[in-house]
C-alpha positions in Angstrom: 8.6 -21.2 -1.2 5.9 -18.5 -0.2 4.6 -15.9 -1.9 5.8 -14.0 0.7 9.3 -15.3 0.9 9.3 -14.5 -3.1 8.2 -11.1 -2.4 11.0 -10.5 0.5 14.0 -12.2 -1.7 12.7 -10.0 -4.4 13.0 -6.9 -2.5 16.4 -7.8 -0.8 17.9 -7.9 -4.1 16.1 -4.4 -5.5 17.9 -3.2 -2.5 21.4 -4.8 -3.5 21.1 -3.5 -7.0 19.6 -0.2 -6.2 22.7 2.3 -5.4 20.8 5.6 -6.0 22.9 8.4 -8.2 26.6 8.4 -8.1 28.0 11.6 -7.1 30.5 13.0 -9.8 33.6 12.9 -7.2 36.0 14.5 -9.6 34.0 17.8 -9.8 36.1 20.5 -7.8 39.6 18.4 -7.5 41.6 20.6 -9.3 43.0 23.9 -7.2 44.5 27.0 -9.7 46.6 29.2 -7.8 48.0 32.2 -9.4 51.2 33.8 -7.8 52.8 37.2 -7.9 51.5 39.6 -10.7 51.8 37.1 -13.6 50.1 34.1 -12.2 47.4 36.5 -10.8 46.4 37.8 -14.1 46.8 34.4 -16.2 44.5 32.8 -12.7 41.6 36.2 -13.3 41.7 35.8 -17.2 40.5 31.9 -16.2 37.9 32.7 -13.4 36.0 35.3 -15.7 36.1 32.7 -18.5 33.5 30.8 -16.1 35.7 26.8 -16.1 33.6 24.8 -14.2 34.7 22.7 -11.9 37.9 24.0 -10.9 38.8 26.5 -7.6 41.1 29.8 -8.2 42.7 31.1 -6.1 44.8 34.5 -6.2 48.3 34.7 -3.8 50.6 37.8 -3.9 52.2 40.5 -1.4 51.0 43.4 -3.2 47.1 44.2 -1.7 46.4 46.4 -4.4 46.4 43.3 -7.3 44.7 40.9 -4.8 41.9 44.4 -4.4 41.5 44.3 -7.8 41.4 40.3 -8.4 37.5 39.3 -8.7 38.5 36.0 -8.1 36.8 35.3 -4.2 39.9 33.3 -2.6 42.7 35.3 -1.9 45.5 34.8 0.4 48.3 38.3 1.4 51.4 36.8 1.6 52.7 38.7 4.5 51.6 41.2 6.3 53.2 44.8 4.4 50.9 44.9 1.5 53.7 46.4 -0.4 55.0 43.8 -2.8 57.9 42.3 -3.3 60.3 44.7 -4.8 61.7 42.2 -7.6 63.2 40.5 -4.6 62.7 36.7 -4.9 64.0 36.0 -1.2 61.9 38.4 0.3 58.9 36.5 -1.6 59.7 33.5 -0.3 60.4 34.9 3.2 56.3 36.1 3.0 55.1 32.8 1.5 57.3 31.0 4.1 55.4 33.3 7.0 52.1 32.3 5.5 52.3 28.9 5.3 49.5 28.2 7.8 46.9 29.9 5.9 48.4 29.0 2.3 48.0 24.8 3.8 44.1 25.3 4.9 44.1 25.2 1.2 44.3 22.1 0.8 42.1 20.7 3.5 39.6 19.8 1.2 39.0 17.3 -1.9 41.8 18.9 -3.9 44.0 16.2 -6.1 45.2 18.2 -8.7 46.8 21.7 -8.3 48.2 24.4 -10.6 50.8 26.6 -9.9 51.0 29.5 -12.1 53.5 32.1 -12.5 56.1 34.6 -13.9 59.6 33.8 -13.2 62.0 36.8 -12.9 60.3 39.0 -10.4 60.2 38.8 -6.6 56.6 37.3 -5.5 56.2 34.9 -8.3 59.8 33.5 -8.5 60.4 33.4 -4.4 56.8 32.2 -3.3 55.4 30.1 -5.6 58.4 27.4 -5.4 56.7 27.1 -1.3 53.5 27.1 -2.4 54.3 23.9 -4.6 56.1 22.3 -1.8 53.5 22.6 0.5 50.6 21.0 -2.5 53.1 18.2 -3.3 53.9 17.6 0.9 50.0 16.8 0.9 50.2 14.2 -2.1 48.1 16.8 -4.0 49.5 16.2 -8.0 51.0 19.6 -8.5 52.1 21.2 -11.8 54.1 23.9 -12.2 53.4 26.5 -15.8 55.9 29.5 -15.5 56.9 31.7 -17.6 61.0 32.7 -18.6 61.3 36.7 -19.3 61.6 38.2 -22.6 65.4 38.9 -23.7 64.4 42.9 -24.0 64.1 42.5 -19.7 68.0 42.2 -19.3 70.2 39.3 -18.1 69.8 40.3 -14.1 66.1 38.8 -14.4 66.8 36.5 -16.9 68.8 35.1 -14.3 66.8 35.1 -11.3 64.1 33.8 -13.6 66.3 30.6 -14.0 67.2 30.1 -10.5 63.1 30.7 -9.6 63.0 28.0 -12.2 65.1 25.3 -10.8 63.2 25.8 -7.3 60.1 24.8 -9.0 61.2 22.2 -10.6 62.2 20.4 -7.3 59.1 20.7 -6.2 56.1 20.1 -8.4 55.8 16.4 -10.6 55.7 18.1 -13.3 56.8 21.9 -14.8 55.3 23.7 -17.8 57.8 26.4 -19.1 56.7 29.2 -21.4 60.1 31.5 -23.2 57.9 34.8 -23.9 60.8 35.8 -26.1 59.2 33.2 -28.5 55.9 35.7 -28.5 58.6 38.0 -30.4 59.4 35.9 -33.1 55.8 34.7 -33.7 54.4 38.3 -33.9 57.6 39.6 -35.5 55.7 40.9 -38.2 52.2 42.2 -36.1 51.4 45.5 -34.7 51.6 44.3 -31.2 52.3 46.7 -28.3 54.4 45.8 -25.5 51.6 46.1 -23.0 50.0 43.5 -25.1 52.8 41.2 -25.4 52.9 41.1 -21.8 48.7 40.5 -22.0 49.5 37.5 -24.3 52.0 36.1 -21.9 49.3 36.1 -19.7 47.0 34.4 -21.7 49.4 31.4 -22.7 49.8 30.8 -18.7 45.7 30.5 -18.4 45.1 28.4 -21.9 48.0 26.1 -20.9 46.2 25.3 -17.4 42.7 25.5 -18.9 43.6 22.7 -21.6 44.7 20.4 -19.0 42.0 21.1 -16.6 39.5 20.4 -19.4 41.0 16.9 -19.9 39.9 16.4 -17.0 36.7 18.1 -16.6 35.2 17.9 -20.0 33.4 14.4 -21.0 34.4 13.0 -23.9 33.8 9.8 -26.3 36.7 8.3 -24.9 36.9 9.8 -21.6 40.7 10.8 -20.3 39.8 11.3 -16.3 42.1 12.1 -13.4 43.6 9.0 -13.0 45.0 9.3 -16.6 46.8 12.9 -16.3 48.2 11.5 -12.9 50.1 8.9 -14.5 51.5 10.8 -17.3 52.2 13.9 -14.9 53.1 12.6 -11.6 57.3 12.6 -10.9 57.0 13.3 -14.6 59.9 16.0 -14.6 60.2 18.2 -17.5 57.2 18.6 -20.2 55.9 20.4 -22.7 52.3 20.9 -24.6 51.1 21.6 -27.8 47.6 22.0 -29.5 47.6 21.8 -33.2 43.8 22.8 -35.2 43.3 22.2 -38.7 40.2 21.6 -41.1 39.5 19.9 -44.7 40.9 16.8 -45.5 43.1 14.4 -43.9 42.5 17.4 -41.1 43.4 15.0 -37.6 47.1 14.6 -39.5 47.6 18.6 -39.8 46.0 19.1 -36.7 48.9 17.0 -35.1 51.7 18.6 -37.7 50.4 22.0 -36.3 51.1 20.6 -32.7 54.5 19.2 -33.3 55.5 22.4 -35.6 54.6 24.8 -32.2 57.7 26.7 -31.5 56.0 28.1 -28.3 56.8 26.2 -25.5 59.8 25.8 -24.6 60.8 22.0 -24.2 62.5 18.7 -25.6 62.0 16.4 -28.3 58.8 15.4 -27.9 60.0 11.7 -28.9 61.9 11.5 -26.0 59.2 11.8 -23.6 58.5 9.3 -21.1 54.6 9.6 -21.0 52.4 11.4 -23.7 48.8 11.8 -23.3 46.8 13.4 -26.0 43.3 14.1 -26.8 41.6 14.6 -30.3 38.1 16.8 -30.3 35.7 17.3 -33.1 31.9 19.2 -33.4 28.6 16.8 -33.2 28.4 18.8 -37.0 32.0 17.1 -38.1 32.1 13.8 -35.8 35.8 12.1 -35.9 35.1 8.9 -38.5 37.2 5.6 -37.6 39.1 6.1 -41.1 40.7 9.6 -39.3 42.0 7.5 -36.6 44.3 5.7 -39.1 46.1 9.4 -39.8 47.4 8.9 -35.8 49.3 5.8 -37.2 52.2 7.7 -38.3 52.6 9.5 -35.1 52.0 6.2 -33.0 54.6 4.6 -35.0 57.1 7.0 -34.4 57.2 6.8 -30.8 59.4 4.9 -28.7 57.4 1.3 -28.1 58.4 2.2 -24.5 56.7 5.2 -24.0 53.0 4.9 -22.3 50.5 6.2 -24.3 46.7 7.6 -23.2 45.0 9.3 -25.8 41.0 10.2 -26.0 38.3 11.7 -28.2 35.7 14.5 -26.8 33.4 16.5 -28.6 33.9 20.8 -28.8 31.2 22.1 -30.9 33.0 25.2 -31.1 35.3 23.5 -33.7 33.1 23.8 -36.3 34.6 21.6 -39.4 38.1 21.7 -37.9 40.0 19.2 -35.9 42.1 19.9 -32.5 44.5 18.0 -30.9 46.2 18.0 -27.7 49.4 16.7 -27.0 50.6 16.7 -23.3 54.2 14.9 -22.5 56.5 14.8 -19.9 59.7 12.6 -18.6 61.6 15.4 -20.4 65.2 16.2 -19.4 65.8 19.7 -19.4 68.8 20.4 -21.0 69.2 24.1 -19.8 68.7 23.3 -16.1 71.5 22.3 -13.9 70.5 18.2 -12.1 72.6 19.3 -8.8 73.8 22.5 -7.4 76.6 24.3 -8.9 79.2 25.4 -7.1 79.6 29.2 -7.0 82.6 30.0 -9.4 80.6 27.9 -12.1 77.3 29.9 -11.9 78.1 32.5 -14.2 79.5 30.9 -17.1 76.5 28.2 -16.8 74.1 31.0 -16.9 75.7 32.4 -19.7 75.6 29.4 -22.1 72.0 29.0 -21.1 70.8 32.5 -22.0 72.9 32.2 -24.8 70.8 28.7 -25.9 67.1 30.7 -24.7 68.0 33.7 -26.4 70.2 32.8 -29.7 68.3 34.8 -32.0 68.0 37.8 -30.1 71.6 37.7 -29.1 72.5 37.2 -32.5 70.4 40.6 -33.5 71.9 42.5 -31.2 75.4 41.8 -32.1 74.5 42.1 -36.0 73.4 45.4 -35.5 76.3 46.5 -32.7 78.8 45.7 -35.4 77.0 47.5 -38.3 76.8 49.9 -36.1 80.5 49.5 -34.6 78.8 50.6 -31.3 80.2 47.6 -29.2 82.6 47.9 -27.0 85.6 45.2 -26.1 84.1 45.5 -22.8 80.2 45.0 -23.7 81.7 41.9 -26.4 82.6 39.9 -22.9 79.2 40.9 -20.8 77.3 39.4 -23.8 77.5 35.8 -24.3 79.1 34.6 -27.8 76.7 33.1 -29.9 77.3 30.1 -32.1 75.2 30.3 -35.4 73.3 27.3 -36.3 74.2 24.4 -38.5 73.7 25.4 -42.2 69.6 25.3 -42.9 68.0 25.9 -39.9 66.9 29.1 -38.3 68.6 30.6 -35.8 65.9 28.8 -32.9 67.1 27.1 -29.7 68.1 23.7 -29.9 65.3 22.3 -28.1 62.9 24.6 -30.0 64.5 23.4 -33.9 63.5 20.1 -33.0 60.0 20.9 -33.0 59.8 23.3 -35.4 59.4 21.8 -38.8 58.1 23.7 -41.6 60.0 26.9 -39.6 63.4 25.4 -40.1 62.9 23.7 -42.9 61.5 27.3 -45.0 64.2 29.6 -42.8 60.4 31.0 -41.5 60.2 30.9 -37.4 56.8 31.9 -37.6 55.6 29.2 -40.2 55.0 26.8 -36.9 53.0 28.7 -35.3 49.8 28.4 -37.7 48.0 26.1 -35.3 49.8 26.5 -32.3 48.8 27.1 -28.9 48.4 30.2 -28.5 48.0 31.8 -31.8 44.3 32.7 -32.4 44.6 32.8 -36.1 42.0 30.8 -38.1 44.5 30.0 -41.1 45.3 26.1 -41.3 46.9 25.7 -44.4 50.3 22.9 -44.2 52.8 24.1 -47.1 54.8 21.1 -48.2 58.3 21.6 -46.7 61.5 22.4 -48.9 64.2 20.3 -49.2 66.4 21.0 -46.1 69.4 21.4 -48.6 67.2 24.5 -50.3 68.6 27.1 -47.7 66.7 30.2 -47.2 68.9 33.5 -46.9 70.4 33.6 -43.3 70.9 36.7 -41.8 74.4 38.3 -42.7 77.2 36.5 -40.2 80.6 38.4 -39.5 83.6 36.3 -41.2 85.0 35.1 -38.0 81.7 33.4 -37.1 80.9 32.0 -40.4 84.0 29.8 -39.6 82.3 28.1 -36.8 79.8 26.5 -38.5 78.8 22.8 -36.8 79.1 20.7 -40.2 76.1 19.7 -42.3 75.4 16.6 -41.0 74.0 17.5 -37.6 71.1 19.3 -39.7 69.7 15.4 -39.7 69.5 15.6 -35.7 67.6 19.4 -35.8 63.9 17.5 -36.3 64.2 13.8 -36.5 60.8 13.3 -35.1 58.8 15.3 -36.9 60.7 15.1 -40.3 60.3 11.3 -39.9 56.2 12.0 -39.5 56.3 13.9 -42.2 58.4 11.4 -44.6 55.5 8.8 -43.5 52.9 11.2 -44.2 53.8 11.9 -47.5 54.3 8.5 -48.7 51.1 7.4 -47.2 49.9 10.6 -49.5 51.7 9.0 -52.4 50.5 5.4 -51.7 46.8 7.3 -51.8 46.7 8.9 -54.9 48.4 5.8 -56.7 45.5 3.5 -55.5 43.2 6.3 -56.9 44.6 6.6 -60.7 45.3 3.2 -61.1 
């Protein structure tokens, strides 16, 4: 062969091998929409935090918000200007009238939307359910994150929150719901306005959409990419999410007690999810060492063998020493929402068992102090659902929420769970060991006749399987530890 025929084979296969840079194709795939007041704020609070790689945009019907919005996309829905007037069908009469403009949306490389909002009001409860539809009718993944009202808003909006809620469900993959009247029992004990409460509401909407995004968005070690939160989100139904943080030793285990202990989101049993993906950071300072992974065992081994599993690793230098964990999971069944439509003579007393599960401890408040006070009325007893104490040793939480809630049921303390949750921006980590379940704390004074309704003791077991059965593994493995060490 020629030198020249060399010379042309050689540069035949430069050419072959030679692809030039690949173009990052998943930067500016995932769409935030905000909608109504509550979405809006949660969707500006994001956009001045400077996320890269993900598109805001604002929708409402008032013009003043969307005026006052620095976020650059915004759409009117409608034409008034004027709002909504806490009138979810006239919100989805505007989103419905605006469809053309709310679908150019999507006319561009978007496969993963966001839609946020407050559920209870007009714009956010009637239009965002559309706005979903119309993502999902594209085969954009769409996720819903809402918020329920707190229980000092009244049952009228409670209601209408619901019913904004089952909309959503039906048409997003997977939905994200937040029970503010959990920001209550966590801050209990602050100095924390109402305005702020509200502000902190907001908040939890942007942090939950900004974790997820950032599974996406952010590198890591072992690298979680779209593909990944598709399959554990897409027709995924119900879910829930957690982060747990936590520093000092054996600090990956607390950081994932911290998740599960999260009383915030409202949710299932996390062990009965279908899909969990989760994601472990740690600084460049404090790098994750291979003997940490072995604290995941006892929360692998807990799971169902047939649940599907994606977990990664990234780096966050703004951890310092600590640990954080993400835990995303969905294929949830939702016990509080209705799987068909209920016919009409049904509706209330449904709705009224399901505020009465949301809103147990607030309910149960309020009729403490009525009778103390022997302010209520025959007629007020029937307008307020009755509420059924909880079994002996566990604090007065909604189901779903006591099976999360660990060291909180277990020390009668509904705030003990929320040391590394979420939302909570405190920097205290400490894990107290959890008393015996039979070591009742003092439960709020109960009215005879109640006190004879008691569910028996034995469905205490079924309050926090999961987590009580990662904590029984934790400790032995803690046991097994300091053995090997003395002997």
């Amino acid at each position: 062969m020629s030198n020249f025929a060399i010379k042309r084979k050689l540069l035949m296969m430069t050419d072959i091998l030679d692809f030039g840079p690949v173009e990052d194709l998943s930067k500016e795939i995932i769409k935030v929409i905000g909608v109504g007041g509550g979405g809006c704020n949660a969707v500006n609070n994001m956009y001045r935090e400077g996320i890269e790689n993900v598109a805001f945009v604002v929708c409402n019907t008032d013009s003043q918000s969307l005026a006052n919005s620095p976020v650059p996309v915004k759409i009117l829905l409608g034409q008034s200007g004027l709002g909504a007037g806490a009138n979810p069908e006239l919100g989805r009469r505007e989103a419905e009238n605006t469809k053309e403009q709310i679908s150019s949306l999507f006319d561009d490389n978007t496969h993963l939307c966001f839609i946020t909002a407050g559920m209870g009001g007009g714009t956010g409860t009637g239009a965002a359910p559309v706005i979903a539809s119309i993502a999902k009718s594209k085969g954009i993944l769409t996720i819903g994150i809402v918020t329920i009202p707190f229980f000092f808003e009244k049952r009228n909006k409670i209601i209408k929150a619901l019913k904004g809620v089952e909309e959503m469900r039906r048409n997003v993959d997977s939905l994200l719901i937040v029970n503010n009247e959990r920001l209550c029992d966590i801050y209990s004990d602050a100095q924390i306005t109402v305005k702020d409460a509200f502000k902190t509401a907001d908040r939890i909407l942007s942090d939950a959409t900004k974790s997820i995004s950032e599974l996406i968005t952010v590198e890591g070690n072992i690298n979680l990419d779209f593909r990944d939160v598709e399959t554990t989100m897409q027709g995924g139904g119900g879910a829930l999410m957690a982060i747990g943080r936590a520093k000092g030793e054996r600090r990956v285990e607390k950081a994932i007690l911290n998740a599960l202990d999260s009383p915030l989101l409202y949710g299932s049993d996390i062990s009965k999810a279908k899909n969990i993906l989760f994601n472990i950071y740690t600084s460049e300072k404090a790098p994750l060492f291979v003997r940490e992974m072995q604290e995941i065992d006892a929360f692998m081994y807990e799971l169902d063998p047939n649940i599907d599993v994606i977990w990664g690793t990234s780096d966050d230098n703004t951890l310092g020493d600590d640990a954080k964990v993400i835990i995303l999971a969905t294929g949830l069944d939702n016990e509080f929402l209705p799987k068909e439509q209920l016919p009409e003579n049904e509706t209330e007393t449904y709705y009224n068992k399901v505020i009465e599960k949301l809103y147990r401890e607030s309910l149960l408040h309020t009729k403490i102090s009525g009778s103390e006070q022997q302010q209520v009325s025959p007629q007020q007893e029937t307008t307020v659902p009755e509420v059924m104490p909880a079994p002996t040793g566990t604090s007065e939480l909604p189901k779903s929420l006591s099976r999360f809630t660990a060291s909180g049921l277990e020390e009668g303390n509904s705030s003990a769970g929320a040391t590394g949750n979420l939302f909570s921006h405190r920097e205290e980590t400490v894990i107290t060991e959890a008393a015996p379940i039979e070591a009742e704390s003092p439960q709020p004074t109960r009215p005879a006749a109640e006190e004879t309704r008691r569910e028996p003791q034995s469905h205490v077991t079924k309050a926090m399987p999961f987590v009580e059965r990662i904590r029984s593994r934790l400790r032995q493995s803690l046991e097994n530890l300091s053995r090997d060490l003395y002997e």
